[in-house]
C-alpha positions in Angstrom: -8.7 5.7 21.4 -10.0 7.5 18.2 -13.0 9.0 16.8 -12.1 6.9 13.8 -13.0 3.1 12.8 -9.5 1.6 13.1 -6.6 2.0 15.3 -3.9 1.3 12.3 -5.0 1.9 9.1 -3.2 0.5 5.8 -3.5 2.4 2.5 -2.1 0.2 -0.4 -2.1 1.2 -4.1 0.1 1.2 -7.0 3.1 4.3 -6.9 1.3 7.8 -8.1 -2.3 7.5 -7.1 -2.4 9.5 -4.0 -2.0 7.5 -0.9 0.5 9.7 0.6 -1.3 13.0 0.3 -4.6 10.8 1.9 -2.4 9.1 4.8 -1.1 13.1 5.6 -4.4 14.1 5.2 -6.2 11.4 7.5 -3.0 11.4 10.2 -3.4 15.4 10.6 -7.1 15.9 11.0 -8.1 18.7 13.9 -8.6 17.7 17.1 -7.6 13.7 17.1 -4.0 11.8 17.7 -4.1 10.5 14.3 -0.6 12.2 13.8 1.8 9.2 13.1 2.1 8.1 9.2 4.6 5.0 8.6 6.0 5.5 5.1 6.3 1.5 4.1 8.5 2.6 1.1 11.3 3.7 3.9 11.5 0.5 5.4 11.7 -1.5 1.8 15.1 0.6 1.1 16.2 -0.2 5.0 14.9 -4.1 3.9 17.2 -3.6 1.0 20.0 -1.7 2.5 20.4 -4.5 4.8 20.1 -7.7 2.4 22.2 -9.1 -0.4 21.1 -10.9 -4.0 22.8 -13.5 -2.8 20.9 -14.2 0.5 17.9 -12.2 -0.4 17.2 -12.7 -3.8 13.5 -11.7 -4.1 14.3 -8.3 -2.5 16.5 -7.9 -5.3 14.9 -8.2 -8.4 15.1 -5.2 -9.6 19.3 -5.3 -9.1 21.2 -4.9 -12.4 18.5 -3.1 -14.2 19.7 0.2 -14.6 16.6 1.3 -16.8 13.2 -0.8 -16.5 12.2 1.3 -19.2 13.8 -1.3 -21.7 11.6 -4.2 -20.2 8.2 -4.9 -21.0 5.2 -3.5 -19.1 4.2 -7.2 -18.5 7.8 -8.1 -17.2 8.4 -5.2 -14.5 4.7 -5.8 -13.6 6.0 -9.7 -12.5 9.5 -8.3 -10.9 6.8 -6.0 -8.8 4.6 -8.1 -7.7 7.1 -10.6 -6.8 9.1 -8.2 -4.4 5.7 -7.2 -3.1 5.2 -10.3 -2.1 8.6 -11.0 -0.6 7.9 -7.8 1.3 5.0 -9.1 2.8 6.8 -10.3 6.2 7.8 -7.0 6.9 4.3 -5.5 5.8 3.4 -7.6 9.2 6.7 -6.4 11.4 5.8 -3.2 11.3 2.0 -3.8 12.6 3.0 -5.9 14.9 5.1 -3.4 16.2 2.6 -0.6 15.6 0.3 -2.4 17.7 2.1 -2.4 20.6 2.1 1.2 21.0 -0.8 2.8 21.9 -0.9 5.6 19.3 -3.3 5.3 16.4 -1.1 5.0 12.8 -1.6 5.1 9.3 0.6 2.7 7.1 0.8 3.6 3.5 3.2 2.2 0.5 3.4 0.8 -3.3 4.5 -2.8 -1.4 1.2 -3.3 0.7 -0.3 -6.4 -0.5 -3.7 -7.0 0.4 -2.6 -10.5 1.5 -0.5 -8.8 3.6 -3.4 -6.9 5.0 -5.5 -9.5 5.6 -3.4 -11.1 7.6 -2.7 -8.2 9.4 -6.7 -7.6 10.5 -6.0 -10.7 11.9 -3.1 -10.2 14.0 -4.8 -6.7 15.3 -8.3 -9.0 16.0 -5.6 -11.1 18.1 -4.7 -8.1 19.9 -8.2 -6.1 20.6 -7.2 -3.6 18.2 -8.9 -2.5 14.8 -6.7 -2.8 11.9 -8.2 -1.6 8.6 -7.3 -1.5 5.3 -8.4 0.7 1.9 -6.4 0.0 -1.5 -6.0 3.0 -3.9 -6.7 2.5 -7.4 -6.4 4.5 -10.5 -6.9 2.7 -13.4 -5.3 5.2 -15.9 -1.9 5.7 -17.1 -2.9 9.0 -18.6 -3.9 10.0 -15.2 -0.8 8.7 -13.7 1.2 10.1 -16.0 0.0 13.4 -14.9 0.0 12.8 -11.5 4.2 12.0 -12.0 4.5 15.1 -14.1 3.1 17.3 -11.5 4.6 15.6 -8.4 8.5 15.5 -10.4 8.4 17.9 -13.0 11.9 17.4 -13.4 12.1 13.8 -14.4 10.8 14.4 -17.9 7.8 12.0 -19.3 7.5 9.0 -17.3 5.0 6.5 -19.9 6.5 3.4 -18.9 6.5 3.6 -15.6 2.8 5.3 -15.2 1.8 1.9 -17.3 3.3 -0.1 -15.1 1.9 1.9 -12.3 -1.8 1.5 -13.9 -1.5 -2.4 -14.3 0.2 -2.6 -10.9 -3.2 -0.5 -9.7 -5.3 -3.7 -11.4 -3.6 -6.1 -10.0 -4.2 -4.8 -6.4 -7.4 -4.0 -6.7 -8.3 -7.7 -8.1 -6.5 -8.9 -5.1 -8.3 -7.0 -2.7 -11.7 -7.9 -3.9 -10.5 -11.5 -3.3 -9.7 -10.8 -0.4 -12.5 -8.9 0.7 -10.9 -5.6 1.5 -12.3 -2.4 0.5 -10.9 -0.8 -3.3 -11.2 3.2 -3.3 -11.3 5.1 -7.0 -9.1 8.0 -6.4 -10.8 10.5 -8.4 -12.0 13.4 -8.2 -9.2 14.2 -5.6 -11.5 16.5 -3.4 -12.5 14.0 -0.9 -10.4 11.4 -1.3 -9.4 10.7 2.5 -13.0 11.4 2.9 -14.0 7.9 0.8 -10.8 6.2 2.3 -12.2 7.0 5.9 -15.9 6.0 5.0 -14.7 2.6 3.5 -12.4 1.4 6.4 -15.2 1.8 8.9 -17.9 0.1 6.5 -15.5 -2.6 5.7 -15.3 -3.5 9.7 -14.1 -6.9 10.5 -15.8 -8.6 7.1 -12.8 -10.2 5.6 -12.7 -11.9 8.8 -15.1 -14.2 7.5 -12.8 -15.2 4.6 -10.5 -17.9 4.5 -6.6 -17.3 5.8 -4.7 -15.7 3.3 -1.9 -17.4 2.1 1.5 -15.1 2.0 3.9 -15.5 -0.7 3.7 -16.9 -4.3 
């Protein structure tokens, strides 16, 4: 279907690494149908839009915090990780979905756990179709920081949330690893789709191997 090593393709990482200018960047290469990129981060506000606290409480954690600036790096870190992880049932909707259609797609969002991903290279397995995925990581918040600065130059300095951001890039990458999914260093810049492309087609089918992932806390 594709001169590429995967039909669907998830890019996870932690929010100001790069992921979506790599998804654009892989989707619109000349010459191949790679043109479809699913923005996960659109269907987390339908997810929300559509659920209360009340019924949905771990899609809601971050309700009636007006400023997660006042809670600790640690704290917002455990909020994230948790709606991640409530997320991850929708991580799955959408590639089940995606592999009905016929069309090769990239996937790419903060909530993209490699749990989620895992089980996800099994459900395309299942189907005769190659899903891969490559997690993003950027281990520092000075980098971040800049990367926010340059992408919202209006929303002042953002230290909090690029330290969140970096500890949220740990996290995923010590996930993946136990998991068995490739982990891509986002600098230098030049070449990143480049490295994301090369790793999903080394990776293959290896975390196949590994035991089922367990969704969820």
């Amino acid at each position: 279907m594709t001169a590429t090593s995967w039909d669907i393709l998830l890019i996870g990482g932690a929010s100001g690494v790069g992921k979506s200018r790599a998804a654009a960047q892989l989707a619109g290469e000349p010459g191949g149908s790679k043109g479809f990129v699913v923005e996960f981060d659109d269907v987390v506000s339908a997810v929300e839009a559509m659920t209360t606290a009340e019924h949905h409480p771990a899609l809601h954690h971050f309700d009636g915090i007006p400023d997660t600036a006042r809670l600790g790096v640690d704290r917002v870190l455990d909020l994230q990780i948790a709606t991640a992880r409530a997320l991850e049932p929708a991580v799955l909707g959408v590639v089940r979905n995606r592999l009905t259609v016929d069309v090769p797609a990239v996937i790419e969002g903060d909530y993209l756990t490699p749990a989620a991903a895992a089980a996800a290279i099994r459900d395309g397995r299942a189907a005769g179709r190659r899903v891969r995925a490559v997690f993003l990581h950027e281990p520092d918040p000075e980098q971040i920081l800049a990367n926010y600065a340059a992408r919202e130059p209006d929303s002042g300095e953002q230290h909090h949330r690029a330290q969140v951001s970096a500890a949220y890039s740990h996290w995923l990458a010590d996930q993946a690893a136990r998991h068995g999914l490739p982990v891509v260093e986002c600098r230098p810049w030049d070449g990143l789709a480049g490295r994301v492309e090369r790793a999903s087609g080394r990776h293959m089918d290896g975390v196949l191997s590994h035991p089922r992932p367990t969704l969820g806390p």
